[in-house]
Each structure stands twice: as structure tokens, then as C-alpha cells.
C-alpha positions as YAML, in Angstrom:
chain: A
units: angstrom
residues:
- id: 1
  name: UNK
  ca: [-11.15, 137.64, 138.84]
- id: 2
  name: UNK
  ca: [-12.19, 139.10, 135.55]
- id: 3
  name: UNK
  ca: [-12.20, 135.71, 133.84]
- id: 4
  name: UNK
  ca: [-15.09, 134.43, 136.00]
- id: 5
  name: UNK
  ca: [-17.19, 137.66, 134.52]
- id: 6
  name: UNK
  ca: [-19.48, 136.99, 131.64]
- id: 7
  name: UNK
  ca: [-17.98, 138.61, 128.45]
- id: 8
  name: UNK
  ca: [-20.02, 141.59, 126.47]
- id: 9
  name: UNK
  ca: [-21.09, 138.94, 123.71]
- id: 10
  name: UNK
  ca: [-23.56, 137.18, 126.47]
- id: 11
  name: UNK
  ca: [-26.62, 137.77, 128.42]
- id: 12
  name: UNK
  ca: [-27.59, 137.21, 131.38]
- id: 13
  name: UNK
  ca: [-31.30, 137.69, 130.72]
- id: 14
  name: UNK
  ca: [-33.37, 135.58, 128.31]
- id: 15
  name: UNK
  ca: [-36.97, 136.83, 127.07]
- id: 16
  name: UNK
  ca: [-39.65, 134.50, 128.28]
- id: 17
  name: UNK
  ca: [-43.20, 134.37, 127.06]
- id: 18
  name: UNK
  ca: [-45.04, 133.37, 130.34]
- id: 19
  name: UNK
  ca: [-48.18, 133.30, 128.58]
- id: 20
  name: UNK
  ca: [-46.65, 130.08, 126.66]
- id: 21
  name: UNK
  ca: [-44.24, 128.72, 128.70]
- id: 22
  name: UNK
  ca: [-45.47, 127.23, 132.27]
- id: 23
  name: UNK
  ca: [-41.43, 125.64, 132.56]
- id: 24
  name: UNK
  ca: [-38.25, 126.40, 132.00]
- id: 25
  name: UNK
  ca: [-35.57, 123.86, 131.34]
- id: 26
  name: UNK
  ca: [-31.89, 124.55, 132.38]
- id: 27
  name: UNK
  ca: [-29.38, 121.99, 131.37]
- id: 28
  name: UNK
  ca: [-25.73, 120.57, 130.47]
- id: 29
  name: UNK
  ca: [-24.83, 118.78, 126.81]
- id: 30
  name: UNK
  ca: [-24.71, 115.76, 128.57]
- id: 31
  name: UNK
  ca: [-28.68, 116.04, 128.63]
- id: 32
  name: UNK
  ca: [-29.10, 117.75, 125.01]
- id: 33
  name: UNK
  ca: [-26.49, 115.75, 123.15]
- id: 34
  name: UNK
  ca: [-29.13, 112.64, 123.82]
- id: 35
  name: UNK
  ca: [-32.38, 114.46, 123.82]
- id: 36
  name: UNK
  ca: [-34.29, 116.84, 121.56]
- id: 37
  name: UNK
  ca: [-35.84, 119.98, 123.16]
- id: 38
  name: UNK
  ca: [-39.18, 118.48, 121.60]
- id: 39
  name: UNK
  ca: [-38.43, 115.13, 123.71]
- id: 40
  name: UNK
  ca: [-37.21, 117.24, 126.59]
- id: 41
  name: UNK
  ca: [-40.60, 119.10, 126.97]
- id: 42
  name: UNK
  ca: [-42.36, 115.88, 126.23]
- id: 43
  name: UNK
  ca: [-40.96, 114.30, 129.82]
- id: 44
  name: UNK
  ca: [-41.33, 117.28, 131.74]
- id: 45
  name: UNK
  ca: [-45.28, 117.63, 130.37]
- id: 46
  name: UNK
  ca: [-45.60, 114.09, 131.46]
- id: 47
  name: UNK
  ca: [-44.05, 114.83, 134.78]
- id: 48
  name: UNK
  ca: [-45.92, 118.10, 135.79]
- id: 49
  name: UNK
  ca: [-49.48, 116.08, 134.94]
- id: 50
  name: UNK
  ca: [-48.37, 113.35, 137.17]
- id: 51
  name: UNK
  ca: [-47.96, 115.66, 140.07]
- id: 52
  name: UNK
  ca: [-43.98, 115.39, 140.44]
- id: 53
  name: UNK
  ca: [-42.27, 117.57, 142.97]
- id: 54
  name: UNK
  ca: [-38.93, 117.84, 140.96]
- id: 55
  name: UNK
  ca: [-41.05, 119.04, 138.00]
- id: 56
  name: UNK
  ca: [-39.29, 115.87, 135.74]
- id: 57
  name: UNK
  ca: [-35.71, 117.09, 136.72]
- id: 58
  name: UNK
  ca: [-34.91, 113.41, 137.76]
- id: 59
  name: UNK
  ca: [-36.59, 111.93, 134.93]
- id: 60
  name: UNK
  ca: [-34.50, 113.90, 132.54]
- id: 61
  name: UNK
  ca: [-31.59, 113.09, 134.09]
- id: 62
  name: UNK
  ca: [-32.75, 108.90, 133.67]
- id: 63
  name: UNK
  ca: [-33.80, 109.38, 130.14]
- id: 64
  name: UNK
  ca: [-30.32, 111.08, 129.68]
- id: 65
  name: UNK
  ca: [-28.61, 108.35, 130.90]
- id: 66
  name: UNK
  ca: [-30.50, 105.77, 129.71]
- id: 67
  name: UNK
  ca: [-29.67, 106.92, 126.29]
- id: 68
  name: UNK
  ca: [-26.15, 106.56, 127.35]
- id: 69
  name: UNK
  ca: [-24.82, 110.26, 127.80]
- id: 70
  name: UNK
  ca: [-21.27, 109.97, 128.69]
- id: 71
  name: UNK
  ca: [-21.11, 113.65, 129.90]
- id: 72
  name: UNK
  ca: [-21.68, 115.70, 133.16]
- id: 73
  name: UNK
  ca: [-26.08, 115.36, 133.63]
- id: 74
  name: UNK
  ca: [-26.92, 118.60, 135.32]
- id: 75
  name: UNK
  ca: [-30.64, 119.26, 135.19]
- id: 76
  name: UNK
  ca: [-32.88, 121.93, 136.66]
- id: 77
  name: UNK
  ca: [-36.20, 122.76, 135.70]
- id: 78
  name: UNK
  ca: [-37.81, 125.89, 136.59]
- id: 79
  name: UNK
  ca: [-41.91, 126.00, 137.79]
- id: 80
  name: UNK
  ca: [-43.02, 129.64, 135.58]
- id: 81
  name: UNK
  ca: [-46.42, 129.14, 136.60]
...
């Protein structure tokens, strides 16, 4: 079981500004190796105006694929406000 532990070299914890940040974006390469985080914030900013209950999770994944990602498209995107 030791191999599913995280090794010393990683965290588990990553420091947030919640003063900035009202979202947090959690994803696979198969969504970064099409988008920019800069594009990636864009579509979720759209998304949270517009009143979506996924918080642009699903439109991440369609602009992901829509750029042709051949990889796994796991998105999650996390409400800080």
C-alpha cells in the first residue's frame, strides 16, 4: 500500500488567496494541454455570470474537446466564495 501514499516531495495543501480567487479549477492534461489557465478562467468567469450550476465544469470539458484533446477530460471546479 505504500505506493498509493503521496511521496515527501508533494503537498497536499495549496495556499489560496480567497480574497482573489472566488474559484478553483482542478483538472487533467487533457484539459491544459489545449487550454491556457488565462482561457481556462476566461470560461469559468463567463459561466459563473451566467448563473451555471456546474460553475463551467461542462463547458471546459466542450472547449477541451472541441480543441481536439485526445487525453482523459476530467474537470472539477471548486465554488471559494
Amino acid at each position: 500500500f505504500s505506493s498509493f501514499l503521496l511521496s515527501p516531495s508533494l503537498s497536499p495543501s495549496l495556499p489560496i488567496s480567497l480574497s482573489l480567487s472566488s474559484f478553483a479549477i482542478l483538472a487533467s492534461d487533457g484539459l491544459w494541454d489545449v487550454l491556457t489557465n488565462e482561457e481556462a478562467v476566461a470560461i469559468v468567469t463567463r459561466q459563473v455570470q451566467a448563473g451555471a450550476s456546474d460553475c463551467g465544469a461542462r463547458a471546459l470539458v466542450e472547449a477541451a474537446y472541441g480543441r481536439g484533446s485526445a487525453d482523459n477530460i476530467s474537470v472539477v471546479v471548486i465554488d471559494l466564495r
